[in-house]
C-alpha positions in Angstrom: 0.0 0.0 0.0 1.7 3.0 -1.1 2.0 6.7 1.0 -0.3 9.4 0.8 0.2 12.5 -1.2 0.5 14.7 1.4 2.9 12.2 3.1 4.6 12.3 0.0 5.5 16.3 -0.3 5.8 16.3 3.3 9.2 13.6 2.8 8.1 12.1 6.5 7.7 8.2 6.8 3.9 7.0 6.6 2.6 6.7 10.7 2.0 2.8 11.1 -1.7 2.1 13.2 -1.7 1.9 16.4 -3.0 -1.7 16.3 0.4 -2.9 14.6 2.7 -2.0 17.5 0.9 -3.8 20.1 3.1 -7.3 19.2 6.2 -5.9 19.6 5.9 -4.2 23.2 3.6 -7.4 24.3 7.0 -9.2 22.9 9.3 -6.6 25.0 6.8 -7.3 27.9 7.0 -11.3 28.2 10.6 -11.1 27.2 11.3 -8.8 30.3 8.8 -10.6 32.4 10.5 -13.9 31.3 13.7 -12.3 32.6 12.6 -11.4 36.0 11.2 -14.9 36.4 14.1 -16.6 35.5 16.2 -14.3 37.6 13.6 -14.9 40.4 13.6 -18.7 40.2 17.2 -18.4 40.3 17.2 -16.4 43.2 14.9 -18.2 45.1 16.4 -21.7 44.4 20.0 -20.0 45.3 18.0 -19.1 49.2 17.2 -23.1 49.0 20.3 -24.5 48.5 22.2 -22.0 51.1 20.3 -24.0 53.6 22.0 -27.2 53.0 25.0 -27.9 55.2 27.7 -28.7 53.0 29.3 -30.9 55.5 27.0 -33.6 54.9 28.5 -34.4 52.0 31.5 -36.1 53.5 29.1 -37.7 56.2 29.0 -41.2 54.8 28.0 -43.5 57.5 30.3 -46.6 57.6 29.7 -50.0 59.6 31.1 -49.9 62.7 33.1 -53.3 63.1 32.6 -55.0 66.3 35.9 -57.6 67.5 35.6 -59.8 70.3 38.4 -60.0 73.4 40.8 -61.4 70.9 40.4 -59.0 67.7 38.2 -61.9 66.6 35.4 -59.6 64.3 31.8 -60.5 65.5 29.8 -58.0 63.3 29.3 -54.7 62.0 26.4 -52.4 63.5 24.8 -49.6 61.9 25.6 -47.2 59.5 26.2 -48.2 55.5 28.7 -51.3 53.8 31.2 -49.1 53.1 34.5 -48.4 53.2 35.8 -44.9 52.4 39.1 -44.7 50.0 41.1 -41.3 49.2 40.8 -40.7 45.6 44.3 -41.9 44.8 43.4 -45.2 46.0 41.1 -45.7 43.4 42.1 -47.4 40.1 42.9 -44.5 37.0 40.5 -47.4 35.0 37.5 -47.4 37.0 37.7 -43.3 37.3 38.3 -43.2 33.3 34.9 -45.5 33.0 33.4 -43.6 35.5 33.4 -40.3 33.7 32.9 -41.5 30.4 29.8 -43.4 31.4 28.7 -40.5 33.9 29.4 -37.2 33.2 33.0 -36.7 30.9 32.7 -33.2 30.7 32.7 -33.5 34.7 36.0 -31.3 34.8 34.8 -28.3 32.4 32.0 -27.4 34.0 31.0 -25.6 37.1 28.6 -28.4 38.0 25.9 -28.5 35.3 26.1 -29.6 32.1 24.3 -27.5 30.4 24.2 -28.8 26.6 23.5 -31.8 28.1 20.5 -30.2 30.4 19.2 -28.6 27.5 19.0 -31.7 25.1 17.5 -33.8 28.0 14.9 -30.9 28.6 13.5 -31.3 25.2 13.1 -35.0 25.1 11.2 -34.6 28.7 9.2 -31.6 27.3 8.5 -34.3 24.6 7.7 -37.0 26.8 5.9 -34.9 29.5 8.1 -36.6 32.0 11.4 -36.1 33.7 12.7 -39.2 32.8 15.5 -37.4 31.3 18.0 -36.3 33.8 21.3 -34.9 32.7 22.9 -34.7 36.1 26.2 -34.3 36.5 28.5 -36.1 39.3 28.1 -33.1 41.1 24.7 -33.2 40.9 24.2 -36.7 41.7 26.1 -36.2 44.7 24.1 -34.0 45.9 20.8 -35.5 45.5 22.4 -38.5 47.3 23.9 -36.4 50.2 20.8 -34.7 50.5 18.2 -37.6 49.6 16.6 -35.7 47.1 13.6 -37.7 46.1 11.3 -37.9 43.2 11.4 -36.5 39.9 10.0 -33.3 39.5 11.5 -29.4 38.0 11.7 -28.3 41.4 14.2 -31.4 42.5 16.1 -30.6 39.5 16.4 -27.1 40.1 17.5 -27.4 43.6 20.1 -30.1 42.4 21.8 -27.5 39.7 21.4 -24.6 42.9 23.3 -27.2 44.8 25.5 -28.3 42.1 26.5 -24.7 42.0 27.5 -24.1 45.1 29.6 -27.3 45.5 31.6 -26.3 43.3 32.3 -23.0 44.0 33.4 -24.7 47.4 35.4 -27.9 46.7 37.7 -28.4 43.8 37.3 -31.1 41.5 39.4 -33.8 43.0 37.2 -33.5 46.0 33.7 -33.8 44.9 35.1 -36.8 42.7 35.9 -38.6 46.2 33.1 -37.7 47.8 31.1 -39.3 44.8 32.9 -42.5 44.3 32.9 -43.3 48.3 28.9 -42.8 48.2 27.7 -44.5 45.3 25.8 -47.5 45.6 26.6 -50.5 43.8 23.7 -52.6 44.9 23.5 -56.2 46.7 24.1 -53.8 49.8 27.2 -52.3 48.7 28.4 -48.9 49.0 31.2 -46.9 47.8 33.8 -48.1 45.3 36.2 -50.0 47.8 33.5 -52.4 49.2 32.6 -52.9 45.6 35.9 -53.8 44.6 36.1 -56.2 47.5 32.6 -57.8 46.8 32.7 -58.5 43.2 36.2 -58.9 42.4 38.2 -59.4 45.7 40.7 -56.7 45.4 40.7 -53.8 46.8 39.8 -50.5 44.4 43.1 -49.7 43.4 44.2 -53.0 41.9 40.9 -53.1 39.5 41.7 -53.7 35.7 40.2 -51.8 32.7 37.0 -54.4 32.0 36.4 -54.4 35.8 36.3 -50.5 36.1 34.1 -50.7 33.3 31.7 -53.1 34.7 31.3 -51.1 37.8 30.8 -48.1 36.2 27.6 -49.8 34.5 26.1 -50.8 37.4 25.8 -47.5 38.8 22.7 -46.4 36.6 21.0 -50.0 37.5 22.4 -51.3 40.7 20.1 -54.6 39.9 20.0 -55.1 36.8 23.5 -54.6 36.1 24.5 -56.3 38.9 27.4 -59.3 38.1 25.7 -61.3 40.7 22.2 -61.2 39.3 23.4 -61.7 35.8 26.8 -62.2 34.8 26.4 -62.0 30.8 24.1 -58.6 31.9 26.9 -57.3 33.6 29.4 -58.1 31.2 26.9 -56.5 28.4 27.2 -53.2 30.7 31.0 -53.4 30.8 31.3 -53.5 26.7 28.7 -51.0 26.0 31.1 -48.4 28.7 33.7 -48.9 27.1 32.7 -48.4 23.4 31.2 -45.2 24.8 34.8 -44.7 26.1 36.4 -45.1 22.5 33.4 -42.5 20.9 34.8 -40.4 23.5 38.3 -40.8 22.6 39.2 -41.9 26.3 40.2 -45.3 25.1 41.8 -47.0 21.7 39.8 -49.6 19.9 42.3 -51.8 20.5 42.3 -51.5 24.0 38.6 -51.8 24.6 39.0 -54.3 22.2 41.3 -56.7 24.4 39.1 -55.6 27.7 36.1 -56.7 25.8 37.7 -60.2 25.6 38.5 -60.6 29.1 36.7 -62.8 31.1 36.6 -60.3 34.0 36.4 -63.1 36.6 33.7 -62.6 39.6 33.1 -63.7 43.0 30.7 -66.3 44.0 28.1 -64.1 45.8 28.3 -64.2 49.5 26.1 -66.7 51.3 23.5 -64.6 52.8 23.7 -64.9 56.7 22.5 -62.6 59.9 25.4 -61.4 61.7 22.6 -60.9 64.5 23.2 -62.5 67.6 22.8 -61.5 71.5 26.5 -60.3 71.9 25.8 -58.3 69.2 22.7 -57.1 70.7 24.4 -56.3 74.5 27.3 -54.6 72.4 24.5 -52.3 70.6 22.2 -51.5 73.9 26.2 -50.6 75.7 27.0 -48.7 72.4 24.4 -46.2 73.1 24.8 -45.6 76.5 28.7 -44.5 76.4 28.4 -42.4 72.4 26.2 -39.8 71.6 23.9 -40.7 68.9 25.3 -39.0 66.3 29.0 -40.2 66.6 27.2 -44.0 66.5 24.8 -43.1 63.2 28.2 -41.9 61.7 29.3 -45.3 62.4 33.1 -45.9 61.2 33.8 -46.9 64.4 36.5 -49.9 65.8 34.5 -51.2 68.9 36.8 -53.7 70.8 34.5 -55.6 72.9 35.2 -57.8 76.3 33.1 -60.9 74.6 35.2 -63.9 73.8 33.7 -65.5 70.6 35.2 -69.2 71.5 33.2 -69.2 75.2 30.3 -67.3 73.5 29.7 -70.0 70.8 30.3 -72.9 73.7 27.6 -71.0 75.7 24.9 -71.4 72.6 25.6 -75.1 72.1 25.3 -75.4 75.7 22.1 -74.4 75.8 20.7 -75.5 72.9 21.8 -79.2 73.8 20.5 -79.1 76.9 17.2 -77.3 76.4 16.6 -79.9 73.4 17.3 -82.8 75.2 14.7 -81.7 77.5 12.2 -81.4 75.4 12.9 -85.0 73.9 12.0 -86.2 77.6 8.6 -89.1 77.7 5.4 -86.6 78.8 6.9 -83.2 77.9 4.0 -80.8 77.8 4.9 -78.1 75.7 6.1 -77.0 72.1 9.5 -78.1 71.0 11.5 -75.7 69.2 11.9 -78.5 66.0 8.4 -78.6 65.6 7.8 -75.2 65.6 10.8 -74.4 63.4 9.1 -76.7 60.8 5.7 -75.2 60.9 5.7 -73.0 58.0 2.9 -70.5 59.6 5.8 -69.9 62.9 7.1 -67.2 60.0 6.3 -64.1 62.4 5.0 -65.6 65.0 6.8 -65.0 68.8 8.3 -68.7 69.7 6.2 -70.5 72.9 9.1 -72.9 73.1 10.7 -73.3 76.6 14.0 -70.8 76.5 17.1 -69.9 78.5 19.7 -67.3 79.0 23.7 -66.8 79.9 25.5 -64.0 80.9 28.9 -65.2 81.8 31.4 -62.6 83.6 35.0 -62.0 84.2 35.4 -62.0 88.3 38.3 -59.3 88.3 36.9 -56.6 85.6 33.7 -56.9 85.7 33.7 -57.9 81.7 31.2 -60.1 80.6 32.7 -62.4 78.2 29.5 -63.9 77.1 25.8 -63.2 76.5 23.3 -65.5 75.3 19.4 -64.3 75.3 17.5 -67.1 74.0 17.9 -70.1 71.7 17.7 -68.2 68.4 18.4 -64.3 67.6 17.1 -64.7 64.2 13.5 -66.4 65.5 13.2 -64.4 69.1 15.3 -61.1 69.2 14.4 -60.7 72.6 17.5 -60.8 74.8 16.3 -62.7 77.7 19.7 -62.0 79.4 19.1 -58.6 79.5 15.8 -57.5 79.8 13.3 -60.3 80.8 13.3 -59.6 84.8 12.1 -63.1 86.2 11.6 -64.5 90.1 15.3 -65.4 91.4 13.6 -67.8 93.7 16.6 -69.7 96.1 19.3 -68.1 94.3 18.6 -64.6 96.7 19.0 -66.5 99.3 23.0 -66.1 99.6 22.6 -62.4 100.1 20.3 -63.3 102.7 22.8 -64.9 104.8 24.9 -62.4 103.5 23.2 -59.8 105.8 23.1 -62.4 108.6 26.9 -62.5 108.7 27.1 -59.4 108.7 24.8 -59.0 111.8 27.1 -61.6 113.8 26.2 -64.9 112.0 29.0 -67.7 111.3 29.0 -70.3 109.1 28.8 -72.7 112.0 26.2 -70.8 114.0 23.3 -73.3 114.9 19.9 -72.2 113.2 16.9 -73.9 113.6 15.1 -75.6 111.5 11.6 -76.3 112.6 8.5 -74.6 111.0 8.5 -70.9 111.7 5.3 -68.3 111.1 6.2 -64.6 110.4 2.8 -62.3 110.4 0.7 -65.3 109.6 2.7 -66.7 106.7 4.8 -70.3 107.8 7.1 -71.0 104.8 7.8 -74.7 104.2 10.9 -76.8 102.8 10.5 -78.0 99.3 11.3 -81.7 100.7 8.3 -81.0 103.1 10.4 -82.1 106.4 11.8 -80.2 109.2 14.9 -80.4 111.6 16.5 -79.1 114.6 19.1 -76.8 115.3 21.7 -77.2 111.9 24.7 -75.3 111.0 24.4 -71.8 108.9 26.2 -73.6 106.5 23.9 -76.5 106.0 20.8 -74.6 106.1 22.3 -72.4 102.7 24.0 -75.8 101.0 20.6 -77.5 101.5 18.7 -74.4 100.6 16.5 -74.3 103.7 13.5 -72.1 103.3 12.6 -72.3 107.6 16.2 -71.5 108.4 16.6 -68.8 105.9 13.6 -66.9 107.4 15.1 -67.0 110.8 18.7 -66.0 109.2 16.4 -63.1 107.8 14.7 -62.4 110.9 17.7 -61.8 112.6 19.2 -59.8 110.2 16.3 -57.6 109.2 14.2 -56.8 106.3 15.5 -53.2 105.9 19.2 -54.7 106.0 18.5 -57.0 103.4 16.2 -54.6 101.1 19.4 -52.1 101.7 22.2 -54.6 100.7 20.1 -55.5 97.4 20.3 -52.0 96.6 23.7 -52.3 96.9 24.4 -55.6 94.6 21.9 -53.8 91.5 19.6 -56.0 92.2 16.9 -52.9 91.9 15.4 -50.9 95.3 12.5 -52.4 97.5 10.5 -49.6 98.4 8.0 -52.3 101.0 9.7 -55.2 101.6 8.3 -58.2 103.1 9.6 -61.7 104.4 8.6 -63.5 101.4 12.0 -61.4 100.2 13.9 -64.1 102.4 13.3 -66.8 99.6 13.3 -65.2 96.6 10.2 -63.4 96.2 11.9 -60.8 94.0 12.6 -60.5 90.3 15.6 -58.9 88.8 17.3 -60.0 85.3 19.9 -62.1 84.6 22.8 -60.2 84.0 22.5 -58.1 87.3 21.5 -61.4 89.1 25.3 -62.5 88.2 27.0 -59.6 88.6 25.4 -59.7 92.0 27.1 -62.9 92.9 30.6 -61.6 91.6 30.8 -59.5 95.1 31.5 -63.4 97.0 35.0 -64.0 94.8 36.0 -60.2 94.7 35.5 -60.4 98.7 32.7 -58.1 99.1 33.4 -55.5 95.8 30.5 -54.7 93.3 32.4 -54.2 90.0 30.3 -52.7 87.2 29.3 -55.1 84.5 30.0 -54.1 80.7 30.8 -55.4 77.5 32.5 -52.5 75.3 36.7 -52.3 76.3 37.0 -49.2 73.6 36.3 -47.5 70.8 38.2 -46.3 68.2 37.2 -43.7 65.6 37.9 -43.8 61.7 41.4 -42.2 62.4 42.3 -45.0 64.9 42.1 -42.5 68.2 40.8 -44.1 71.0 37.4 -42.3 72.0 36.7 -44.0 74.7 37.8 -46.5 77.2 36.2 -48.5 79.7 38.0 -48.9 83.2 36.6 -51.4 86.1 34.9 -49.7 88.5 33.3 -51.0 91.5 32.6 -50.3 95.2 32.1 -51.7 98.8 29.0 -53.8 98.8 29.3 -56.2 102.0 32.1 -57.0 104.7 35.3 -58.6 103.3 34.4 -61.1 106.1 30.7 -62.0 104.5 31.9 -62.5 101.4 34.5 -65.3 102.9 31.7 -67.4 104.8 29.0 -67.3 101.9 31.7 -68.8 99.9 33.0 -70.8 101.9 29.0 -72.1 102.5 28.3 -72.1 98.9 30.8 -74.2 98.2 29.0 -77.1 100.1 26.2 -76.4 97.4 28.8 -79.1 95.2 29.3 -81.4 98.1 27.0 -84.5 98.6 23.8 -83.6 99.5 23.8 -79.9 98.0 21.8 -79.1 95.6 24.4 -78.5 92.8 26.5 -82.1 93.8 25.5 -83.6 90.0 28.1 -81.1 88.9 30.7 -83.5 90.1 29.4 -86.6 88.6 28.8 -84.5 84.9 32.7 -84.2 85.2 33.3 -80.6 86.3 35.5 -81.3 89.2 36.9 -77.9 89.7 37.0 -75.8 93.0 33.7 -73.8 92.9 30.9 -72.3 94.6 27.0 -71.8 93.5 23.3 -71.6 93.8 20.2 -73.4 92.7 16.9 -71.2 92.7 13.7 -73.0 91.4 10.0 -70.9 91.7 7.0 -71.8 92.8 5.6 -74.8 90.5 8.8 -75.2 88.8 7.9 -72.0 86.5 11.7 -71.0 86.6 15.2 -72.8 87.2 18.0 -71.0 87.9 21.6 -71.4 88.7 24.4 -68.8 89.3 27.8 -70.5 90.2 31.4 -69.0 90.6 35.0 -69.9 90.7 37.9 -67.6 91.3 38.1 -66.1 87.9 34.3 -66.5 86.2 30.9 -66.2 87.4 28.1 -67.6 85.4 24.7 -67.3 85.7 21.7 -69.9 83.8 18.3 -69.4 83.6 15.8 -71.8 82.1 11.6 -70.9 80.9 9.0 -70.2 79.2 8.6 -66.4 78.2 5.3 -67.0 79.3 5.7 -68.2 82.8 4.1 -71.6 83.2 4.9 -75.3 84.7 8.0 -76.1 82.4 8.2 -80.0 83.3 7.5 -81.9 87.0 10.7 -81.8 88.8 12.3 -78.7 86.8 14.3 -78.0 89.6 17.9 -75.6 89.1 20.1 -78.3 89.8 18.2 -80.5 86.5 17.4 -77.7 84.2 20.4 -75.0 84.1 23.1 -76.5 86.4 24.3 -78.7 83.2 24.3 -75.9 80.9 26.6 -74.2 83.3 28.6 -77.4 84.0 29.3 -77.3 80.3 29.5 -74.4 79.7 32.8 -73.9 82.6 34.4 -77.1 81.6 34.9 -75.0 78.4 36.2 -72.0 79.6 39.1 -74.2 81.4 41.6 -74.7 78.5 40.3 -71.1 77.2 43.0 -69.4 79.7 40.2 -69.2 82.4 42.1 -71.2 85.5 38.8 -71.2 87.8 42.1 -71.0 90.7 42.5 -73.0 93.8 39.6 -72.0 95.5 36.4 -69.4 94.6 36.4 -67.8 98.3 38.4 -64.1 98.4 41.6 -63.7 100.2 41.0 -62.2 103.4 42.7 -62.1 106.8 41.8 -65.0 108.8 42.4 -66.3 112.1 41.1 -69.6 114.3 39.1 -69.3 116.4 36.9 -70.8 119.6 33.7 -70.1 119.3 30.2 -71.4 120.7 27.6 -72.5 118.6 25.3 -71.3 120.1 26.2 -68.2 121.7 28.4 -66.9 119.2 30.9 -65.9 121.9 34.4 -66.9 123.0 33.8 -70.9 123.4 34.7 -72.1 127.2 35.1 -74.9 128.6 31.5 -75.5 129.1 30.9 -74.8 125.4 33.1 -77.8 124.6 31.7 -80.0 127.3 28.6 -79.4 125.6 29.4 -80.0 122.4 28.9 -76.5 120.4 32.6 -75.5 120.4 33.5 -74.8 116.6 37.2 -74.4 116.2 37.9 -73.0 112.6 39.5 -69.8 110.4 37.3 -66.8 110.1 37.7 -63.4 108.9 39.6 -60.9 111.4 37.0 -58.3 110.5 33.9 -60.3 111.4 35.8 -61.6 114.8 36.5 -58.1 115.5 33.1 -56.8 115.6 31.0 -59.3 116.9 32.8 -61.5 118.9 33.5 -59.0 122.5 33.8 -61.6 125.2 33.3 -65.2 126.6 30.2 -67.2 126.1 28.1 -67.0 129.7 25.5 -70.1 128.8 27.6 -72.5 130.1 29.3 -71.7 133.1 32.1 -69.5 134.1 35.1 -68.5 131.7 38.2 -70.7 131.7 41.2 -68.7 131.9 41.9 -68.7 128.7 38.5 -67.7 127.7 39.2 -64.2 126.5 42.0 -64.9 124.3 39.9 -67.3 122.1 37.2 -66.0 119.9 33.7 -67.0 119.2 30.9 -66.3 117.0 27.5 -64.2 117.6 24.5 -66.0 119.2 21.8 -68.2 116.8 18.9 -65.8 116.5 16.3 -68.4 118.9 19.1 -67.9 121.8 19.4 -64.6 121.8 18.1 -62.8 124.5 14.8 -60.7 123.7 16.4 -57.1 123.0 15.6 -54.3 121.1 18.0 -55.1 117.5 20.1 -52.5 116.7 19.0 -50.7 114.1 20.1 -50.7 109.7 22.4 -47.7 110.9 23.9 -49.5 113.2 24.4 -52.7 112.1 26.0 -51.0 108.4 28.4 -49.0 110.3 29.6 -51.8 112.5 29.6 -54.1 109.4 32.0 -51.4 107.5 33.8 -50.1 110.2 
């Protein structure tokens, strides 16, 4: 359309409508608009990433390994399979693949690729998906360091925010490591080392050219590239890296020619097996209690244990053999653990088979050595040892003639016993009979239940509720007589390290299980020391002893020991509850204390007759014939060195024995503790006629509580500060 005339004379341009200009400034519009959006996105998505902490990219939790007393390992706990490598300890092959198959432009950008961003934009445009990534190492890493999930613009923004700030913090080298230590290589695997290790058994710096290669195909499908799943898959994934290498220019035909041909040899997978177990379980419940909770999620971690594997694994058998052979016994009434293991529908079911524990511990430290919870870690995780608190039943009743010792009691002191009533409740024996005055030491050896009443009588139900305090055996805030036999329940672990205060002569040492912990750099972090205090007189611990060891002798309730061949110097316990429900035995010899127990988790009637002495006293026999030629010399004798000296004393009285006391028959002539002597014993007997002369300078032993006059007792304060004094 040609100009007007008039614009024509004028010589000025023809004025376009105003219509035809609207284009152009909406054009200048969006383009500006499109501008400040992108600049805002970037802004915003800049904010996001500053929010990360960068230091998480180097926090790669590692396995903590777990060794036993003799740097045997037992397991790893927590944390990833991994084992971090410094970049030069990685093969120049497997790096090589690595970048060709992952990002080989990796060290010419600032951590986005963006050719390759823009290409895979357009395919996922086309697609309407973001299947099409086009992340870069650094990008990966940080979606794995962050746990960046899903596929969405706004994950891959953030990543490329991130990506660009990684880099402008850590140079190349760096952010390689980082990568190649986090990547997973399926089956469980992390990191490039454990790979190495796993598939080809070698450790990342010896792998060859068609190994690097076959790795780096696996990273972009963990399972279906993995060599285990499919070897000729795997091997597929190894050629098609390296042609991609020779397209590249990173390789010669030739040579990914000849890595082709390889056979690239791989590892039989490993046998799948749960390094579970109850040691495991004590180490991880000890673990937490002495580490923050960071430091053991960060894992890494060398944790030297006090467990020795070889008496561990004996313990198990033990068990198992015994427990089985039980329940292969004519009239058993209850589940067996074969024919519950066959039933197909016990898959997540809680086992109702009869179970045990063990907790076995080293007199001197403190360290237990071993830990069993149950039959099976993999079928009942519940560590019985531990956590299931239980009646003790007979097996309290050493403490309580613990207290009676230290209330002027001797292991030849004459206690009655007939039936006895306390407040209206008359305990009976278990054999049902009764007797007359017997010996301290008879009434514990024979377990007693009249006679240990009276011993608790004497020595008083505060005493006693005080002194299990002091043994860990929990606080009694009513106690009651029923407390003289047993009527208490406590776990088996503190049950044990109750009875280690006998051999260390009256000293409570702490139990534990972790010796010390070293961290990735090899420092020692922590260390465990034995510690321990004061828990009864010296003297008391010598005379239960001494009386527990009659618990082996003929007629105590532990004498099978010696004909199931353990014939070493020891001393013990039996404790069966009401209606056989639980069997218990806790024995000792200089060096080990080891404690049994045998139930249902449920408590019921395990079998008639399920006495201590039947049900756990051959586990323990079994399981301290094995510790023998371990190094553990159960000593010459289980009772504590302590200063001794013989003595006269009455039987009855307690006192200084006269010549009366022997006329009648109740002079006891034998070593006793200086410190017990000290306090209790102050002058001549008077029940049997005047002193002889040399009345004074012999010693006795405190009155049986029937013959003791009717006075006012003196009271817990007393009777401690006498006892420590």
């Amino acid at each position: 359309m040609g100009k007007s005339r008039a614009q024509a004379a004028s010589g000025r341009p023809e004025r376009r409508p105003r219509w035809s200009r609207w284009p152009g400034k909406l054009a200048s519009v969006a383009a500006a608009a499109g501008a400040i959006t992108v600049v805002g996105i970037w802004l915003v998505y800049t904010g996001l990433a500053r929010g990360y902490d960068l230091k998480k990219l180097g926090a790669m939790p590692e396995r903590s390994v777990v060794y036993d007393v003799n740097g045997v390992e037992m397991g790893r706990l927590h944390g990833e399979n991994r084992v971090s490598v410094p970049l030069t300890r990685v093969s120049p092959h497997f790096l090589n693949a690595l970048l060709g198959r992952e990002d080989h432009r990796f060290y010419d950008h600032g951590g986005v690729d963006y050719r390759g961003l823009a290409r895979a934009l357009v395919r996922d445009l086309r697609d309407r998906s973001f299947t099409q990534g086009a992340s870069t190492i650094t990008m990966q890493l940080a979606r794995n360091s962050f746990a960046l999930r899903g596929k969405s613009l706004h994950r891959k923004l953030l990543e490329i925010a991130l990506a660009r700030r990684i880099e402008a913090a850590l140079d190349k080298d760096t952010i390689l490591e980082l990568y190649v230590n986090r990547i997973f290589f399926g089956t469980g695997l992390y990191g490039i080392e454990r790979a190495a290790q796993a598939y080809f058994g070698k450790p990342a710096h010896a792998l060859t050219l068609d190994e690097g290669a076959m790795l780096a195909a696996i990273i972009r499908g963990p399972n279906r590239f993995s060599p285990f799943r499919s070897p000729e898959v795997a091997r597929s994934g190894r050629d098609m890296v390296l042609r991609r290498l020779v397209v590249q220019d990173r390789l010669t035909a030739a040579e990914a020619e000849a890595a082709m041909a390889a056979t690239t040899a791989i590892r039989p997978e490993p046998v799948a097996s749960s390094q579970e177990s109850y040691a495991l379980d004590a180490v991880r419940r000890a673990l937490d209690s002495v580490l923050d909770a960071e430091d053991v999620e960060d894992g890494g971690l060398r944790i030297h244990t006090t467990i020795d594997l070889r008496l561990q694994s004996a313990a198990e058998q033990a068990l198992e053999n015994q427990l089985a052979a039980v329940e292969k016994t004519a009239g058993y009434p209850h589940p067996t653990r074969a024919r519950w293991s066959a039933n197909p529908e016990s898959s997540g079911r809680r086992p109702d088979y009869v179970q045990g524990a063990i907790v076995v511990i080293d007199n001197p430290t403190g360290a237990v050595t071993a830990v069993v919870g149950g039959r099976d870690f993999r079928e009942s995780p519940f560590n019985r040892a531990l956590l299931a608190k239980r009646p003790v039943g007979s097996t309290f009743k050493p403490f309580v003639y613990a207290a009676g010792v230290q209330t002027g009691l001797f292991p030849g002191t004459l206690v009655d016993d007939g039936p006895v009533s306390v407040n209206g409740w008359s305990p009976r024996n278990s054999d049902g009979t009764y007797g007359g005055p017997l010996p301290l030491a008879t009434g514990l050896a024979r377990s007693r239940n009249t006679m240990t009443v009276r011993v608790g009588e004497r020595a008083g139900l505060d005493h006693i509720a005080e002194l299990t305090r002091r043994l860990g055996l929990g606080t009694i805030s009513q106690p009651n007589p029923q407390l003289y036999i047993g009527n208490h329940d406590a776990t088996l672990q503190s049950l044990t390290s109750a009875y280690t205060v006998f051999p260390n002569g009256g000293h409570k040492l702490r139990p534990y299980v972790i010796d010390h912990i070293q961290n990735k750099e090899g420092d020692v972090i922590f260390r465990n020391e034995p510690m321990g205090y004061p828990a009864m007189a010296p003297g008391a611990a010598w005379c239960v002893t001494r009386m527990l060891e009659n618990v082996f002798s003929p007629g105590g309730t532990a004498a099978r020991a010696r004909s199931l061949g353990f014939k070493a110097p020891a001393a013990g316990k039996t404790g069966t509850t009401d209606d056989f429900k639980d069997a218990w035995f806790v024995g000792f010899t200089r060096r080990l204390t080891c404690g049994v127990w045998v139930g249902l988790d449920q408590p019921e009637r395990i079998t008639g007759q399920a006495y201590g002495g039947r049900m756990a006293l051959p586990v323990w026999v079994d399981i301290m014939k094995a510790a023998e030629p371990l190094g553990y010399a159960p000593g010459t004798s289980p009772a504590p060195d302590v200063p001794l000296e013989k003595a006269a004393v009455c039987a009855r009285s307690g006192l200084a024995a006269t010549a009366a006391c022997r006329a009648a028959g109740t002079a006891v002539n034998d070593p006793l503790p200086i410190d017990l002597l000290d306090h209790f014993v102050t002058g001549p007997c008077p029940g049997h006629g005047p002193a002889s002369p040399t009345a004074r300078k012999e010693r006795s032993r405190a009155p049986d509580a029937a013959e003791r006059p009717a006075t006012r007792p003196p009271g817990l304060w007393e009777r401690l500060r006498s006892a420590f004094r």
